[in-house]
N, C-alpha and C positions, 0 to 999 in steps of 0.2 A: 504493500500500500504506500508506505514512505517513498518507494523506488517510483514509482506509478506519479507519487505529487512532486517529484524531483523532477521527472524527466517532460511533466507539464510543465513548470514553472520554467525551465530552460528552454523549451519550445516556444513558449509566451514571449521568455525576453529575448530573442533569436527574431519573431516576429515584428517585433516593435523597432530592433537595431535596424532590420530590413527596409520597415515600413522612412523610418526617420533619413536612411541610404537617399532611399528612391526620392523622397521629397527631396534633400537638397540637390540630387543630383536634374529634378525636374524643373528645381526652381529657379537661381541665378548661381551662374559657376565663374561671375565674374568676382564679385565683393560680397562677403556674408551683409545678412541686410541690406545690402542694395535697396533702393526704393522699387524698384524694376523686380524685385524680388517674386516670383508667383505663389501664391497662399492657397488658392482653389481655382477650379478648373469649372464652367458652368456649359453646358451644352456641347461637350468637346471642341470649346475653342475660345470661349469668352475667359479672358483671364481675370482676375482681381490677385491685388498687390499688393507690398507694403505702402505704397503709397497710396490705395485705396481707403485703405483699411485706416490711416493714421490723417485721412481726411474725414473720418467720423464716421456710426454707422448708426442707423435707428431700424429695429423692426418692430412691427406691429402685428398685430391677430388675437382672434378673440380667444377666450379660454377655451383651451382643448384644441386650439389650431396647430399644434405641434411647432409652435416657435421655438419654444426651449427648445425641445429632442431635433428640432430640424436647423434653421439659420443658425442659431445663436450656440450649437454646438458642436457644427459643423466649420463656424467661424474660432471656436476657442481652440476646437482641436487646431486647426492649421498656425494659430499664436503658437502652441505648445510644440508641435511640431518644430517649429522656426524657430527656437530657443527662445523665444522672448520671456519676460519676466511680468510678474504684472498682479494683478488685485481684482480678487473674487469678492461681489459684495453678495450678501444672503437675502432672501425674503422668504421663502417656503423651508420649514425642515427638514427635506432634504437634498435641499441646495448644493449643502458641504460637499456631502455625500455623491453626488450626480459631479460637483465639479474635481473630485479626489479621483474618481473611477476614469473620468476625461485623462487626468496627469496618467495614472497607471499606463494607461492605452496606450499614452506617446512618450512614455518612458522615461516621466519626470518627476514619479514619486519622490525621487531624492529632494528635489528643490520645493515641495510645499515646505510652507510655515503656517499652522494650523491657530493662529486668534480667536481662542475661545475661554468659555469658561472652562475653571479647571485647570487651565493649561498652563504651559511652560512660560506663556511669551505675557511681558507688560510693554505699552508704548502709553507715557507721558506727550503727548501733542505737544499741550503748551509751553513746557519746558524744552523738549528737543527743539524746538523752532526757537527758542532764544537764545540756548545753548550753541546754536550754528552761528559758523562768522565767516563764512563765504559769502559773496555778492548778495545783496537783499534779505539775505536772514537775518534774524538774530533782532528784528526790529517788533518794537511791541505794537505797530499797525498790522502786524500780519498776526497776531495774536488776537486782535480785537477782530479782524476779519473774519478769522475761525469762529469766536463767540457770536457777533455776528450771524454768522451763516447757521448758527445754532436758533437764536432769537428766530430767524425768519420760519424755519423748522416750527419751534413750538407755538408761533401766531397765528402759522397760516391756516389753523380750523377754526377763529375769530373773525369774526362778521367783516366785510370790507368795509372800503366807507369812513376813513375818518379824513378826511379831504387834506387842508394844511395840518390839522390837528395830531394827524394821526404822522404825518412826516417830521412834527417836533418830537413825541413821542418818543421815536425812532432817534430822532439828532440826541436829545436827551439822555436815553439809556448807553447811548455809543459810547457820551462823555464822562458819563460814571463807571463805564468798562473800562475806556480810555486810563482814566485816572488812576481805577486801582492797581490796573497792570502793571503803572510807570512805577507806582508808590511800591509794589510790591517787588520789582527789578533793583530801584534803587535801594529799597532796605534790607535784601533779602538776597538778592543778584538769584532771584530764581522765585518759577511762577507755579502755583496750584491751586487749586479750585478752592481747597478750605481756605485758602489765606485771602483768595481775593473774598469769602462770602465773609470771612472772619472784619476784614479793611471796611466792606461796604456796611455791614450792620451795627458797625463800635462808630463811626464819622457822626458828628457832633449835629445835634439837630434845632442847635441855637447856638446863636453866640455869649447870651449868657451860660452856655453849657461848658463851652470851650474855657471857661475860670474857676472851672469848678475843679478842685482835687481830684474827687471823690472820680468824675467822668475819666481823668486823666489818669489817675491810675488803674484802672477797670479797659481803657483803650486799646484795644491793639490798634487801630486806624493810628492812634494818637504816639503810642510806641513804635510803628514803622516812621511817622514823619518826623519825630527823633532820630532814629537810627541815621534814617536817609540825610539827613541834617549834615550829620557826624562824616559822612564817607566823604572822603575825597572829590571835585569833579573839576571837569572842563567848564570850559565860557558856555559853550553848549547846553551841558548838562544843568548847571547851574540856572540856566534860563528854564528850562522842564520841571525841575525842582520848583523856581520860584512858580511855576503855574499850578503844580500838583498844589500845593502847598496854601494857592490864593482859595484854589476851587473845595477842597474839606474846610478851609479857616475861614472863607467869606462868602464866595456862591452858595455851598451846599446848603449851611445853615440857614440863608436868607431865603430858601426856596420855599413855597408856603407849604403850610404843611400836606395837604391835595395832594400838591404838584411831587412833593417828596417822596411821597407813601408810592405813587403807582409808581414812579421810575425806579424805587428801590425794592419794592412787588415782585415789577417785570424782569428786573437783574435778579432777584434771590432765587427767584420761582425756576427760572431757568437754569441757573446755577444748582438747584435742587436736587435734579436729576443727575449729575454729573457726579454730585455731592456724595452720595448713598452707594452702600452695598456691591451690586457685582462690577460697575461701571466705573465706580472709586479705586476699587481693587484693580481691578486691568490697565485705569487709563491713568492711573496715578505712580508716586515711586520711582525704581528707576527702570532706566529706557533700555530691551533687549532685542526689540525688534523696531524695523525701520522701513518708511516708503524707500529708502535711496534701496534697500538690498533688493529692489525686483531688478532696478539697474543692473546689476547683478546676474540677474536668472531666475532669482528667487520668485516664488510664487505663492501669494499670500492671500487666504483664504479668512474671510472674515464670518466665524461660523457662530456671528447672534441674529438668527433670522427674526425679520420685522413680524414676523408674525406670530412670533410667543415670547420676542420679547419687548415689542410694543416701542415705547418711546425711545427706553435703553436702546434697543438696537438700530433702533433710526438712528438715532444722537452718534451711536458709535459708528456708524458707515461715515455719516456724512462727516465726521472726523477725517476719519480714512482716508475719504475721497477726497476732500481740501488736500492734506499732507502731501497725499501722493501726486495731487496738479503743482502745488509749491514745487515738490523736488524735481519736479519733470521742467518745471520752468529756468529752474537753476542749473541746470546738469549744461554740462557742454558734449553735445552728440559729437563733434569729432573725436575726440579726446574716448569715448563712448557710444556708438552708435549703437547699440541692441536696441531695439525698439520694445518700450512697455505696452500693456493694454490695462485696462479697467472694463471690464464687465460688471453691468448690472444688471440685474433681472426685474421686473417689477420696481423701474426707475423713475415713475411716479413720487414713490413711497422715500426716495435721498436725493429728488434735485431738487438744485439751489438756483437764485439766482446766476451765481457764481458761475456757475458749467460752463453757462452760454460766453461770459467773457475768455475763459482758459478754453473753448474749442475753437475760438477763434486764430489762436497761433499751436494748436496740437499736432499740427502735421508740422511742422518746425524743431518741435521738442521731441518726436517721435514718437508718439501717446497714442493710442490708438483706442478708441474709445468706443463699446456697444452698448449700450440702450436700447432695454426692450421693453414695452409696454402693452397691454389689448389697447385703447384706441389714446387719438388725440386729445378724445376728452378728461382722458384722466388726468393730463396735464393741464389742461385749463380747470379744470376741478381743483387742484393743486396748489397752484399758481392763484388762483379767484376770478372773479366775476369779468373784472378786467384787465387779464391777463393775456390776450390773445397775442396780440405785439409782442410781448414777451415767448411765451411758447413760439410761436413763428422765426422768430431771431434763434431761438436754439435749434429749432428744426434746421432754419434753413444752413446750417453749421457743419449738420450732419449729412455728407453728398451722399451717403449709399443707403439706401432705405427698402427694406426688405418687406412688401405688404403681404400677408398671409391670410387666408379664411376671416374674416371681418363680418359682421354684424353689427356696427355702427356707424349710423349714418352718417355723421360728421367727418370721420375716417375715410369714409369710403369715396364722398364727399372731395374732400382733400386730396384724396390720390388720384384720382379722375380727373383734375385740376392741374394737380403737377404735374401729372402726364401729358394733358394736353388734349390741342380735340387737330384734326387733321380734314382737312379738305377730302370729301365724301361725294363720291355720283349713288343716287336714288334710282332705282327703273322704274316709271309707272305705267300701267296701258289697263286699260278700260275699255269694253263692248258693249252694245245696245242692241234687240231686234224690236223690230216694230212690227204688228199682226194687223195694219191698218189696211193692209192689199183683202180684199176679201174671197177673190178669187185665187186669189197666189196661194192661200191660206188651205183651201179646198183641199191641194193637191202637195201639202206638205212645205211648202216654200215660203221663207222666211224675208223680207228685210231688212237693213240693220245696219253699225257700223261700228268701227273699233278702231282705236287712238291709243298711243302711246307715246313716252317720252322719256328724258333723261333729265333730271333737277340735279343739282351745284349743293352742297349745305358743306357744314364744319359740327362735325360732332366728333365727344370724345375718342379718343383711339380706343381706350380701356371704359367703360361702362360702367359705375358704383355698383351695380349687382352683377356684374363680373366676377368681384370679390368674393361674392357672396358663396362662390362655390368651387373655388380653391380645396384639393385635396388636404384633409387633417391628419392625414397617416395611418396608421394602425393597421391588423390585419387585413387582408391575407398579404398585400403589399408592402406596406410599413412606407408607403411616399409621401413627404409633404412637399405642398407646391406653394411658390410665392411669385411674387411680380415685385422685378430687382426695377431700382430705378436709380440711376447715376449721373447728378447734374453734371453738365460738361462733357460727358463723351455719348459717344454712337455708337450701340453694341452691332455688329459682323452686318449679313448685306442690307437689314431692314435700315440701318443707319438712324432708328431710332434711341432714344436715351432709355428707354426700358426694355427688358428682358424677361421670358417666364424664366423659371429655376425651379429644381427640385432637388430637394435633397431625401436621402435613404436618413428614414428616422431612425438617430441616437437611443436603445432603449436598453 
């Protein structure tokens, strides 16, 4: 029996050295990574590349359209094939699982790195991004950015609608992030969630407060701006200091109390969840794992699915995802070429604002980036009421878009649109008899006449219920089919921008 699971397992990994062979020998034999690189093959001749692939990709289909098992697994395996490095984000429980059995296949189990509970690995965000002193790190605006992108997270299921109101709100809570972060750098030369909740909830809420003993010695807020006092600094610093310093000792307190309570609400609330239990424990301490090691090869799988672990796991992705657009921004690809990716599944559920500006230059940094969602509307759901501009700007970011079996209109809608509508001939003909002869009629004989012609129109190429009946996969076939669409090119003789595809589902 031993003998028997020996000589599988070297059969297995014989298969996989084989399979990993023939890809690079099919792909480019000029430069590893090459942009010209080939990644999948569609129709025996349509190529997609590195450089497809790291101009962005969105697929869509409704549930049970076999996107996961088909585009979106189909696209990882050839990342994994191609040695790239890169970040699994989770939404279903068994995400992990589905993306673990993908490395196996292409013979990359050595380079997972498994982020979970339980687990080996912690990664501090807001400290490793201070702690870094390469170009643009190390600054406490990309800190605030993170938080940030956190706030936007846990507002956006609150009502839209607060017109200016609702944009001081926002400037407001930035400047009280702002603040604690610098206070907390300079007294502390290092940033955590307890100390910023610790900084914002001791800061004086009068300035008769601020002469009181009693407040001052009970202060941590009031014991960092001591500290930070004491250190050493630059002309620089010393100007950030004297602001830190005006805004707890005279803005803060003079803010009415109102205005106080929700902007310190909305910081602590947020802060909350960060604060507590499993999320404290992983994302706090010290730092073992890192976006830069997918540089690397490394393959990092983010195993707290949104959907058991709710906010915690949201919060911890869209971590993730910041880190790892920061470190891709900073990396110098000559020096470095491997190309990462980021895969999300159910990317509704961790996009930010933020994406849509880091896809903007992703095919630069080398990032290759898949989003997948059932329809459009999930993002405008996401995003709110009046988000469409928004969602649009990120869509249109992402050139390769993968439509699959769809059942929403608005989706289906939109893909008929992007595709376009194409100058169309109609054939029409029509006949008449008339029985007015009444002798002709006697003897079987008819008169009559018939017309036809040819009409000009512009309608869609592809149909919204087109969509509608896109193969799902599953027995006796196991096919799922989509309609590829790629701004900027002409796929083989049709010389249009779309293509059908299918792929053999992942199961």
């Amino acid at each position: 029996m031993n003998m028997a699971r020996s000589m599988k397992a070297q059969i297995s990994q014989k298969l996989v050295s084989l399979r990993r062979r023939l890809f690079w020998n099919q792909a480019s034999a000029i430069t590893p990574w090459s942009l010209s690189t080939v990644l999948l093959k569609f129709n025996d001749g349509e190529l997609w590349t590195i450089q497809d692939a790291c101009q962005g990709t969105q697929c869509f289909g409704s549930t049970g359209s076999g996107k996961t098992t088909g585009s979106v697994a189909a696209i990882a395996e050839s990342f994994l094939l191609a040695g790239f490095g890169g970040l699994f984000l989770t939404a279903k429980p068994d995400d992990a699982s589905t993306y673990l059995r993908l490395c196996e296949k292409a013979g990359r189990s050595s380079d997972v790195m498994l982020f979970r509970p339980n687990g080996t690995y912690r990664f501090n965000p807001f400290d490793s991004e201070l702690k870094r002193r390469d170009a643009g790190a190390g600054l406490t605006h990309n800190v605030v950015a993170m938080l940030s992108a956190l706030l936007e997270v846990s507002e956006r299921n609150q009502a839209n609608g607060g017109g200016d109101s609702d944009g001081y709100w926002k400037r407001a809570n930035r400047q009280l992030c702002l603040n604690c972060v610098d206070l907390s750098v300079m007294a502390m030369d290092r940033i955590s969630v307890p100390d910023l909740y610790r900084i914002a909830i001791s800061a004086p809420t009068s300035l008769e407060q601020l002469q009181l003993d009693s407040w001052k010695a009970s202060s941590f807020c009031y014991q960092c701006l001591m500290d930070a006092d004491k250190v050493a600094k630059g002309a620089s610093r010393k100007l950030d200091f004297k602001l830190v310093a005006d805004y707890f000792c005279l803005e803060w307190p003079c803010l009415s109390d109102r205005t106080r309570s929700v902007v310190l609400s909305t910081f602590t609330s947020m802060l909350d969840v960060l604060n507590r239990g499993l999320i404290r424990d992983l994302m706090s301490g010290e730092t073992n794992i890192s976006p830069e090691m997918a540089q690397d090869g490394k393959i990092i799988i983010v195993d707290l699915p949104t959907m058991l672990f709710g906010e915690v796991g949201v919060f911890t992705q869209v971590l993730w995802k910041y880190c790892m657009q920061r470190a891709q921004e900073r990396r110098d690809v000559q020096q470095n070429p491997r190309p990462v990716f980021i895969v999300s599944d159910e990317s509704h559920l961790t996009v930010v604002k933020q994406d849509q500006v880091f896809q903007t230059t992703a095919r630069s940094t080398r990032t290759a980036v898949v989003y997948a969602t059932q329809s459009i509307s999930n993002y405008l759901a996401t995003f709110g009421s009046d988000s469409e501009a928004e969602v649009h700007s990120l869509l249109g970011n992402l050139q390769s878009k993968f439509f699959h079996q769809q059942s929403d209109i608005k989706t289906n809608q939109y893909a008929a649109e992007l595709i376009g509508r194409s100058r169309q001939y109609l054939i029409n003909a029509s006949s008449s008899k008339s029985d007015t002869d009444y002798f002709a009629s006697l003897f079987g004989q008819r008169q009559g006449q018939s017309t036809g012609g040819v009409s000009e129109c512009y309608e869609f190429e592809v149909h919204p219920n087109d969509f509608a009946m896109l193969r799902k996969g599953g027995p006796p076939h196991w096919i799922v089919d989509a309609i590829l669409y790629q701004g900027g090119r002409k796929f083989g003789p049709s010389g249009k921008s779309w293509v059908p595809v299918s792929f053999k589902q992942s199961v």
